[in-house]
C-alpha positions in Angstrom: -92.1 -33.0 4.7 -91.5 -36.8 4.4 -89.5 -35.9 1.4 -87.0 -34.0 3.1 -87.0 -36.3 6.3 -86.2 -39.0 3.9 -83.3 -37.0 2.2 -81.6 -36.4 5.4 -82.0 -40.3 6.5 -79.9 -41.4 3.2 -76.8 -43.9 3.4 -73.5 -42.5 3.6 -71.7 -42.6 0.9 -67.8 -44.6 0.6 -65.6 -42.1 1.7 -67.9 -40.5 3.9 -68.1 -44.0 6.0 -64.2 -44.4 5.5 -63.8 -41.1 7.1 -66.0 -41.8 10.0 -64.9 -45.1 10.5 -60.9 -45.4 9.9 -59.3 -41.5 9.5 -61.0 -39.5 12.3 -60.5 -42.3 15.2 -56.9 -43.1 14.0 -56.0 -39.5 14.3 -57.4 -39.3 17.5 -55.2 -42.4 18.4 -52.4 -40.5 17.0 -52.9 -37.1 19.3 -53.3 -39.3 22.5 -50.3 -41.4 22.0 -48.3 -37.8 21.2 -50.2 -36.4 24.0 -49.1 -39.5 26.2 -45.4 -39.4 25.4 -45.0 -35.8 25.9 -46.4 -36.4 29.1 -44.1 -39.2 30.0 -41.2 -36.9 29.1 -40.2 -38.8 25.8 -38.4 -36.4 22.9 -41.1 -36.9 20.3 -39.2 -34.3 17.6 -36.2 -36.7 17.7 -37.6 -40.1 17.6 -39.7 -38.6 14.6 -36.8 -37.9 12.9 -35.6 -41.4 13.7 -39.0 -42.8 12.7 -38.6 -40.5 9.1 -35.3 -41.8 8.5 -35.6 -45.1 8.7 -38.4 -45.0 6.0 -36.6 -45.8 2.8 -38.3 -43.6 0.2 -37.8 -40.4 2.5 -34.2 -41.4 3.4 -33.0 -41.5 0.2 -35.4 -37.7 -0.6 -33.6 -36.3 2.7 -30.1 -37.3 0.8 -31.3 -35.6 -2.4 -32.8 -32.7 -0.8 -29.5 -32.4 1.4 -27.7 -32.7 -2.0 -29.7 -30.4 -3.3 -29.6 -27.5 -0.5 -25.2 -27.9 -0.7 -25.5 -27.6 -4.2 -27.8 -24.4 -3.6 -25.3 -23.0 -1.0 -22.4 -23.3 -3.4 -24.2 -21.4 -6.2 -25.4 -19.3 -3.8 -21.6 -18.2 -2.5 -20.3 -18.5 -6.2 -22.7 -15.8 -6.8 -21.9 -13.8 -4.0 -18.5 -14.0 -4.8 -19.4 -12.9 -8.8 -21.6 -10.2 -6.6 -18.8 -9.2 -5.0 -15.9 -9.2 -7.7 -18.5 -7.2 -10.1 -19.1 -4.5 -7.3 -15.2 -4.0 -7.0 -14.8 -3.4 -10.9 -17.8 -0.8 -10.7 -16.2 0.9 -7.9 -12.7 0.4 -9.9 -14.4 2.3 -13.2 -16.5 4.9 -11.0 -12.5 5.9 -9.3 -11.3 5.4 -13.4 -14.4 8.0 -14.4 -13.8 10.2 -11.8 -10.5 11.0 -12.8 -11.5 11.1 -16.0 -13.8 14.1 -15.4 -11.0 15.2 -13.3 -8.3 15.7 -16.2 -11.1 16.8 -18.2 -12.0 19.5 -16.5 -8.5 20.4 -15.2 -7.9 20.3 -19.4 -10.9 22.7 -19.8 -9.5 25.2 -17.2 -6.1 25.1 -18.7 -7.6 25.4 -22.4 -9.8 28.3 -21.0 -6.6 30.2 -19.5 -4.8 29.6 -22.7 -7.5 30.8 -24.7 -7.3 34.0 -22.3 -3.6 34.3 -22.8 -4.2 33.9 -26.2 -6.6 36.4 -26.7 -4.7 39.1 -24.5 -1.6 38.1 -27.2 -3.8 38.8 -30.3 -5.0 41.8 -28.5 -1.7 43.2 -28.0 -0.3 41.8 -31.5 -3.2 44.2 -32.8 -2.3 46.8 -30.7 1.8 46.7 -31.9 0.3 46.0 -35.3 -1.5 49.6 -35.3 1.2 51.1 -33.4 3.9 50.2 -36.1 1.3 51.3 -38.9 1.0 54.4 -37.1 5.4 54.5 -36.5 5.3 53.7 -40.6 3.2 56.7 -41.3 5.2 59.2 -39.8 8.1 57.9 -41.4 6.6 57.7 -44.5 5.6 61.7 -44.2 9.1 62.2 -42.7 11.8 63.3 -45.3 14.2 60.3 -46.1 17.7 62.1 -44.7 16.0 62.5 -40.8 14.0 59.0 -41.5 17.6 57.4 -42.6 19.2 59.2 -39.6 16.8 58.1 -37.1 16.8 54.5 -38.2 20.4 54.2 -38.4 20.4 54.8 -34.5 17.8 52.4 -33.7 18.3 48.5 -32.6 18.3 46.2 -35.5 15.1 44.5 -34.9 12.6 47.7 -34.4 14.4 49.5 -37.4 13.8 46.4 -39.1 10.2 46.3 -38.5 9.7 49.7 -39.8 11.7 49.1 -43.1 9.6 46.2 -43.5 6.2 48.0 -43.9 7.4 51.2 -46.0 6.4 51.1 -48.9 9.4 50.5 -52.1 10.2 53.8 -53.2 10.0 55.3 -49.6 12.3 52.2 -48.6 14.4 53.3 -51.5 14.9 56.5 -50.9 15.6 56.4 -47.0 17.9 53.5 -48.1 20.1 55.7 -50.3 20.4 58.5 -47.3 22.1 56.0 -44.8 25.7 54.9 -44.8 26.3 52.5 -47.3 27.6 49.7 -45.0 24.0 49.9 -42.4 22.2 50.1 -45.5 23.3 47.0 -47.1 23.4 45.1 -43.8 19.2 46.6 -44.1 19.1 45.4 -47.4 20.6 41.8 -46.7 18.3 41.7 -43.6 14.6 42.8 -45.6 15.9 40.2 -48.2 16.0 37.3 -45.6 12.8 38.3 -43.8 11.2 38.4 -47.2 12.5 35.0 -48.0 11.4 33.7 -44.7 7.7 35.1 -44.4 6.9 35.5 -48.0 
């Protein structure tokens, strides 16, 4: 028991009597003299602002920080600006893209209703295609004098397309039965036809 009464009687140590002694009583000053001049009405935020800037080594760190918080503020609305600029050329390429899909898909509708046309075209070439193979075959089982007669009385361009498909010596032979002037102009016009799509 002496042991521990004898612990707890040992000197303080430096700081501990430094703390005692000089910090805790001047910081007391301190709050009663703040305490005081509040009281007495004084502006104690301003005159420590005075009291800060007349200390040199903070004067000249207020200046830098100052510098420093301009220089910040300029970046600052240099990015904003950048910000601002980069935003306009997204929404300038977002307007670009949209059209983009626009045309696209304006050309996909028009290549779909092509397609269609074309389709309904090649349907109907197919259809003409078996109708003249079936026009061919009567003629070919028709004797050449009627076939000759018939032909000679129809446009150009349809008897045309008949001659076209008949085979030689059926060609020949309806050829011989027509007047000599339509069937040379028949002749002239299988020759060009056969010169053009050979």
């Amino acid at each position: 028991m002496e042991n521990s009464w004898e612990e707890k009687k040992k000197p303080f140590n430096f700081f501990q009597r430094f703390l005692m002694v000089a910090i805790i009583p001047s910081l007391f000053a301190v709050i009663v003299l703040v305490l005081l001049l509040m009281y007495s009405g004084a502006d104690i935020a301003e005159k420590g602002k005075e009291l800060l800037n007349t200390i040199p080594f903070l004067n000249e760190e207020k200046k830098s920080t100052d510098k420093l918080l301009e220089n910040n503020k300029n970046t600052i609305v240099s990015l904003q600006t950048k910000l601002e600029e980069r935003e306009e050329q997204i929404k300038s390429l977002e307007s670009q893209l949209e059209n983009s899909e626009n045309r696209i898909q304006s050309v996909n509708s028009e290549k779909e209703k092509l397609q269609s046309e074309l389709t309904s075209l090649q349907s109907a070439q197919e259809e003409t295609k078996k109708a003249v193979a079936e026009i061919v075959k009567t003629y070919d089982t028709m004797s050449p004098k009627n076939a000759a007669a018939i032909l000679s009385e129809m446009s150009e361009s349809e008897a045309l397309k008949i001659l076209a498909e008949l085979k030689p010596a059926k060609l020949a032979s309806i050829l011989e039965k027509m007047e000599p002037s339509i069937a040379s102009k028949y002749t002239e016009l299988l020759a060009a036809n056969t010169t053009v799509n050979p």
